[in-house]
C-alpha positions in Angstrom: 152.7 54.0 153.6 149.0 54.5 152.5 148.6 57.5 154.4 151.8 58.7 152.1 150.7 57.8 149.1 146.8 59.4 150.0 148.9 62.6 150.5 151.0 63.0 147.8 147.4 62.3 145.8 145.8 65.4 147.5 148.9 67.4 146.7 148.5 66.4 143.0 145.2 67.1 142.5 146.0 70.5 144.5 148.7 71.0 142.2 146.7 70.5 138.7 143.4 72.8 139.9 143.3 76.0 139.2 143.7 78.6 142.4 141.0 80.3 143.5 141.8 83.6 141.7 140.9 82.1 138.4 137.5 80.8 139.7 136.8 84.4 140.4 138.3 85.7 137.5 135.5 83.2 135.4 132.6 84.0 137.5 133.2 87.6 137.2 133.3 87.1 133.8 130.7 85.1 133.3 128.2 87.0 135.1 129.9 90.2 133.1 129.1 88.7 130.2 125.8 87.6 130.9 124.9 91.4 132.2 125.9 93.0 128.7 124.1 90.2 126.6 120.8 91.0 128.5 121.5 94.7 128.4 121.9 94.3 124.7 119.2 92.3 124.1 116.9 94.9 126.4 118.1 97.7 123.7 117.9 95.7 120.8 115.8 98.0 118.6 118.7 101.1 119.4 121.1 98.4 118.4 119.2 97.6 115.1 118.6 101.1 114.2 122.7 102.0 114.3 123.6 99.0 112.9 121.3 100.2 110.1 122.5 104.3 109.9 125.8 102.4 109.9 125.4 100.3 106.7 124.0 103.4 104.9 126.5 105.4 105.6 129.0 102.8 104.3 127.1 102.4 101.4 126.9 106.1 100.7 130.4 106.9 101.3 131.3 106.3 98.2 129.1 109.1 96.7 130.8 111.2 99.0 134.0 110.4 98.0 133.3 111.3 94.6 131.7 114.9 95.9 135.1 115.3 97.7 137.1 114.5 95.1 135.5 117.3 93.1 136.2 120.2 95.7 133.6 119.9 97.9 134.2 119.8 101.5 132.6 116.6 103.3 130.4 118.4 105.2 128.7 120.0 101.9 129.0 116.9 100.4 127.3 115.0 102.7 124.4 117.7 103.0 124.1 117.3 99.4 123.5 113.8 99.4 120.5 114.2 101.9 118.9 117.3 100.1 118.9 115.1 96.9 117.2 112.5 98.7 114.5 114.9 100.5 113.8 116.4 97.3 113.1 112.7 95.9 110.9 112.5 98.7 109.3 115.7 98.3 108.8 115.2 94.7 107.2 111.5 95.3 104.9 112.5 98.0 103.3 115.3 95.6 102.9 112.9 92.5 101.8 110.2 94.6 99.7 111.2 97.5 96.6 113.3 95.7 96.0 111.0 92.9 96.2 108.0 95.3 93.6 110.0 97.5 91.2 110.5 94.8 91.2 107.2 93.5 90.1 106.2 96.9 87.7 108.3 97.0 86.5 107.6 93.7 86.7 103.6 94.6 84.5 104.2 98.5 81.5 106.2 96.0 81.4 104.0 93.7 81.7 100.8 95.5 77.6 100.4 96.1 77.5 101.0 92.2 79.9 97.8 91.9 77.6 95.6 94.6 74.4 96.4 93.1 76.5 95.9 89.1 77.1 92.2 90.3 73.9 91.7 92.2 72.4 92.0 88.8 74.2 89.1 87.1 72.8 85.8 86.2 75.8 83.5 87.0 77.1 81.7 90.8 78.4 85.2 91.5 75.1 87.1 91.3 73.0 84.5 93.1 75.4 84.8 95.4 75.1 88.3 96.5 70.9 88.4 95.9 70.9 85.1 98.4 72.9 86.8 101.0 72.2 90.6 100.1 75.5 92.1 100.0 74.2 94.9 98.3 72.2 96.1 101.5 74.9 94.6 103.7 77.7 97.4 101.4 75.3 100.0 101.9 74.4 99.8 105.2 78.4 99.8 106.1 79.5 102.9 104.3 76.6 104.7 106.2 78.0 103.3 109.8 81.3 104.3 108.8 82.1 107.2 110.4 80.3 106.1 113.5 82.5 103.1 112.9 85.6 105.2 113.0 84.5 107.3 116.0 84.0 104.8 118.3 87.4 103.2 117.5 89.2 105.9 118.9 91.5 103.1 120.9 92.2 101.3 117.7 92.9 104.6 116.1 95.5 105.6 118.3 97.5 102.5 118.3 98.0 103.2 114.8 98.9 106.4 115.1 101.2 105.4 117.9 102.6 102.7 115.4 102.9 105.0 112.6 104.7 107.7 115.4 107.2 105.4 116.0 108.5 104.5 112.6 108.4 108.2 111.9 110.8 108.6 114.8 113.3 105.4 114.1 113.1 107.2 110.2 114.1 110.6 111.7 117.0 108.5 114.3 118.3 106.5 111.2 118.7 109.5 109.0 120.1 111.5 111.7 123.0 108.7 112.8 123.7 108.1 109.2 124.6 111.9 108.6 127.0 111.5 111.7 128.4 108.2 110.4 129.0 109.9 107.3 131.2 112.6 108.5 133.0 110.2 111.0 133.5 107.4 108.6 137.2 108.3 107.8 138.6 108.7 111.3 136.4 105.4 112.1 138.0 103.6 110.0 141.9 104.2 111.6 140.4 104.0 115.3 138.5 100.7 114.8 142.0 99.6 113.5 143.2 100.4 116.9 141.5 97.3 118.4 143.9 95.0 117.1 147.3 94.5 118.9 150.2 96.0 116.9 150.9 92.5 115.5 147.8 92.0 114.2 147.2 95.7 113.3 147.7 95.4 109.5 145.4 92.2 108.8 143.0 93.8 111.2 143.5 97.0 108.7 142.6 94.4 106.0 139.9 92.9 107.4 137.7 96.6 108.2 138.7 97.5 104.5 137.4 94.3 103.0 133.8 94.4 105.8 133.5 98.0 105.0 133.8 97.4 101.1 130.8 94.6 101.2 129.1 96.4 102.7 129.0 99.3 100.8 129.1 96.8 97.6 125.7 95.4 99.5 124.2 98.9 99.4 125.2 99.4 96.0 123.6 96.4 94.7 121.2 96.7 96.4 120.4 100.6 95.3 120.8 98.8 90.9 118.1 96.0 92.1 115.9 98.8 92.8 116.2 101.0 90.2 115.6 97.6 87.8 112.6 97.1 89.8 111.4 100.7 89.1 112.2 100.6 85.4 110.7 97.3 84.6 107.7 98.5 86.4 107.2 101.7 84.7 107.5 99.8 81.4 104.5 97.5 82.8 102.5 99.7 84.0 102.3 101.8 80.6 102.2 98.4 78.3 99.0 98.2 80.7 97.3 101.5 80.5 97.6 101.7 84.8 96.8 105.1 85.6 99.6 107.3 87.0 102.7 105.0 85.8 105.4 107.0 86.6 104.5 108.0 90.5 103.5 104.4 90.8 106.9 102.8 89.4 109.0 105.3 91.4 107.2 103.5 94.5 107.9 100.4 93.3 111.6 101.2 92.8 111.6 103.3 96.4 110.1 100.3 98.3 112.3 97.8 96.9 114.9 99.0 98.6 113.4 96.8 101.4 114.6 93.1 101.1 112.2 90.3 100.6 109.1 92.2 100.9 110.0 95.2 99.1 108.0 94.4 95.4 105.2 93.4 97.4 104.8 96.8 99.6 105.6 98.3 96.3 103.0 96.8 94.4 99.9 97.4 96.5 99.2 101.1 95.3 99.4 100.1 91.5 97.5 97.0 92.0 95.0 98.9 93.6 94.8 101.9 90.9 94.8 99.2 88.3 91.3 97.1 89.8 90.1 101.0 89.5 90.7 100.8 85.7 89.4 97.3 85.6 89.1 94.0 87.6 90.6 92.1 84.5 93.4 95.1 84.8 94.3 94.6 88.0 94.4 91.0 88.5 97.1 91.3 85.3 99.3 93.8 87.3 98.6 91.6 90.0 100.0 88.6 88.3 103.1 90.7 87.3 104.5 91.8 90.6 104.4 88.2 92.1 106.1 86.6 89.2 108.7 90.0 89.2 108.7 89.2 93.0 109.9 85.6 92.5 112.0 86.9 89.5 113.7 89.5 91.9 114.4 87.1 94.7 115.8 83.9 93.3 117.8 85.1 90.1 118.0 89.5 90.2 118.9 89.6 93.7 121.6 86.8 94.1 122.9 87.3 90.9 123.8 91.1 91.8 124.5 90.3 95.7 127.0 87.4 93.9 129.3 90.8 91.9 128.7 93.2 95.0 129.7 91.2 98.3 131.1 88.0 96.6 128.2 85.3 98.3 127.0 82.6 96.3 123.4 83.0 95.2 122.2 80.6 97.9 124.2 82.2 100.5 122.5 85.2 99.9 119.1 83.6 99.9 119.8 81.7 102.8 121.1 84.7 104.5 117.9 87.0 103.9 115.6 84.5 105.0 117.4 83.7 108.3 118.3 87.2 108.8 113.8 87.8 108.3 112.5 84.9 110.3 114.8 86.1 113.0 114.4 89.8 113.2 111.7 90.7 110.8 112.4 93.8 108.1 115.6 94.4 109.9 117.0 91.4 109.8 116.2 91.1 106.3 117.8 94.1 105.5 120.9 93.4 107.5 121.6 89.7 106.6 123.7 90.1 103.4 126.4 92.9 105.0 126.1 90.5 108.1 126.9 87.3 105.9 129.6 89.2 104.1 131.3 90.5 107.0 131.2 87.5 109.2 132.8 85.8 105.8 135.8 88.2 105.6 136.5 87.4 109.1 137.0 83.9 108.5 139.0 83.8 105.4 141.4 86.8 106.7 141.7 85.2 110.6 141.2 81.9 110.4 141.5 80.6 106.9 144.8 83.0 105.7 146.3 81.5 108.8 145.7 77.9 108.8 146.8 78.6 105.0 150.1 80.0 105.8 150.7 77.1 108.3 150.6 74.4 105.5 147.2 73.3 105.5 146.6 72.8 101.2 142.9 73.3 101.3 142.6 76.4 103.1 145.3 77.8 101.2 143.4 77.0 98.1 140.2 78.7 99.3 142.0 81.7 100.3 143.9 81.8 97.1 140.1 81.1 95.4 138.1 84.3 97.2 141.3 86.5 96.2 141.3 85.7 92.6 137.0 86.3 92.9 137.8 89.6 94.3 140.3 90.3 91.6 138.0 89.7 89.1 134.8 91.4 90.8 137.0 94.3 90.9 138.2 94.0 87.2 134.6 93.9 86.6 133.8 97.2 88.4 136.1 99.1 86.1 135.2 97.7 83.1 131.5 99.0 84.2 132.9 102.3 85.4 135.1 102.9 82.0 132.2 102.0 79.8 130.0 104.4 81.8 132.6 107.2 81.2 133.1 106.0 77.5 128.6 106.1 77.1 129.2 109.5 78.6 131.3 111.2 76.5 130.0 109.8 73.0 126.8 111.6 74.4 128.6 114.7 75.2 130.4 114.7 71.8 126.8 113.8 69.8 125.3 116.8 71.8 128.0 118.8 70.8 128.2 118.0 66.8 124.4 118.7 66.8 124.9 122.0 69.0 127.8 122.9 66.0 125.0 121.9 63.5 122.4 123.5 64.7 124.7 126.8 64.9 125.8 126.2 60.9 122.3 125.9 60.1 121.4 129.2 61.8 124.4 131.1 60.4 123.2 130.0 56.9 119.7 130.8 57.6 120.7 134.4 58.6 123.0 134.8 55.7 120.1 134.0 53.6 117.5 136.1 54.8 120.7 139.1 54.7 120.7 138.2 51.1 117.4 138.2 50.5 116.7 141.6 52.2 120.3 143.4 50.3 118.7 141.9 47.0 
């Protein structure tokens, strides 16, 4: 009897494990998936890089849109987009670059001038630099300078090597983003194919919705920086900095990085403005970290709040992990991450638990709908005012064109008087 019942105990555990098939089937799968994740991690920075063209491209599709909507093929339009862009390059690099050079130049001459300036004071600071003689000490290290330089020729190649590579992950962005660009709309139909045919219209949804936070991410992200350049400009002249207008457009261009982006962009002003003065500088210098602090804690999430529907501390949250984990691209990719990993909750997991009863989820659903309703709302109201500020321009250009035309017309008939009389 105890040998029956040990039996029918092996043939019930037999029963309730698994055959050997599915053992293989998960540690084929396991390994699988442990062979991508370390081939993924292994081409990380490639990964970065088209997650990156890929965002742009989102966010610039809009533009394109509008291009196509006027006549223009895609292709032209997306060409047009670019050579705008190069041309804002162009145009930077030539306002920028010389006057930047000079004032270095100016700033290494006149640097033994400064030394020898404070030297002669009678304060801390002057004692300071006669006790230690800094003076000799500047001297002496502008004349080994070059020598300096050439026997650094190691150190001077890994920054050229650096400086090599981001050139070429520039060139590799730009290039994928164009390609993006002209695939987006067939992208958007085939990544619906992914979903089984009875998911196929909420997986529609949820690629509409990612895709639209994201572009709304570029977008705000494009008004943050042209805030940053405007309130800068208008700085920069209340302060008498040399070169304002170069030096905002910086400012606004180097924004467009998250986090770090007033700082990079302040460095060149700064600099120009301790050529003017010390007491000028350490003023613009006091300006870009409060704007800094300004930007990232009540600009940024306010804006990010209207264009990808995160909370203010989401979105601070969000760039911060996203830049402790993966530097300036994290940064720059944690708000379209955020969004996106938030519209595949509510659509998948919330809208269902919702339609299955559960109250709260419902509720939340119900909630993000009416905010998109209402971000949207606010989009048009922008967009009709826009058009409104537009054409009251146009028709005060074209009252003073009629005006102007009068008042030439009377003129002539004048001076026709004059002469018959």
């Amino acid at each position: 009897m105890e040998e029956l019942d040990d039996e029918l105990v092996t043939e019930g555990w037999r029963s309730r494990w698994p055959p050997m098939s599915y053992w293989i089937r998960v540690t084929v799968t396991v390994f699988l998936t442990i062979f991508v994740l370390e081939s993924a991690f292994s081409v990380l920075n490639i990964l970065i890089l088209v997650l990156i063209a890929f965002v742009l491209a989102v966010g610039l599709d809009p533009a394109v849109r509008r291009l196509v909507a006027r006549g223009m093929r895609r292709g032209v339009a997306v060409a047009t987009i670019f050579l705008i862009f190069t041309l804002f390059v162009i145009l930077f690099g030539m306002l920028v670059v010389p006057p930047l050079a000079s004032q270095v130049t100016g700033l290494a001459d006149d640097i033994p001038r400064y030394a020898q300036d404070l030297a002669a004071r009678d304060d801390s600071i002057g004692q300071y630099f006669r006790r230690h003689d800094v003076t000799a000490s500047v001297q002496k290290f502008i004349e080994t300078l070059p020598e300096r330089i050439r026997t650094s020729f190691g150190t001077i190649l890994g920054v050229a090597g650096r400086v090599g590579s981001a050139l070429f992950n520039i060139i590799t962005v730009a290039i994928l983003t164009i390609y993006f660009m002209l695939s987006l709309p067939s992208a958007r139909g085939t990544a619906t194919l992914a979903f089984p045919a009875s998911r196929r219209e909420r997986g529609a949804r949820v690629v509409d919705q990612s895709l639209e936070k994201i572009g709304g991410y570029v977008y705000g992200n494009v008004i943050t920086s042209i805030i940053c350049g405007l309130v800068a400009l208008v700085a920069l002249l209340i302060l008498g900095v040399p070169f304002a207008v170069p030096l905002a457009m910086w400012a606004g261009l180097a924004d467009l990085i998250p986090a770090v982006g007033s700082y990079l962009g302040a460095v060149p002003a700064i600099l120009v403005a301790f050529f003017v003065s010390p007491v000028r500088g350490l003023i613009t210098l006091v300006y870009f970290i409060g704007y800094q602090q300004f930007e990232n804690y009540v600009l940024v999430p306010k804006v990010m709040q209207n264009a990808v529907n995160l909370s203010p501390a989401a979105v601070i949250i969000s760039t911060l992990i996203g830049g402790s984990l993966f530097g300036f691209a994290g940064a720059l990719l944690a708000l379209p991450v955020a969004a996106t990993v938030k519209v595949v909750i509510t659509e998948t997991w919330l809208r269902e638990r919702g339609m299955r009863g559960d109250e709260l989820a419902k509720a939340h659903v119900d909630a993000e709908g009416r905010a998109e309703a209402e971000v949207r709302a606010d989009a048009r109201e922008r967009a009709a005012q826009r058009r409104r500020l537009i054409e009251r321009l146009r028709s005060a250009l074209r009252r003073s064109d009629r005006t102007d035309g009068g008042a030439k017309d009377e003129a002539g008939d004048d001076e026709s008087g004059q002469d018959a009389g």
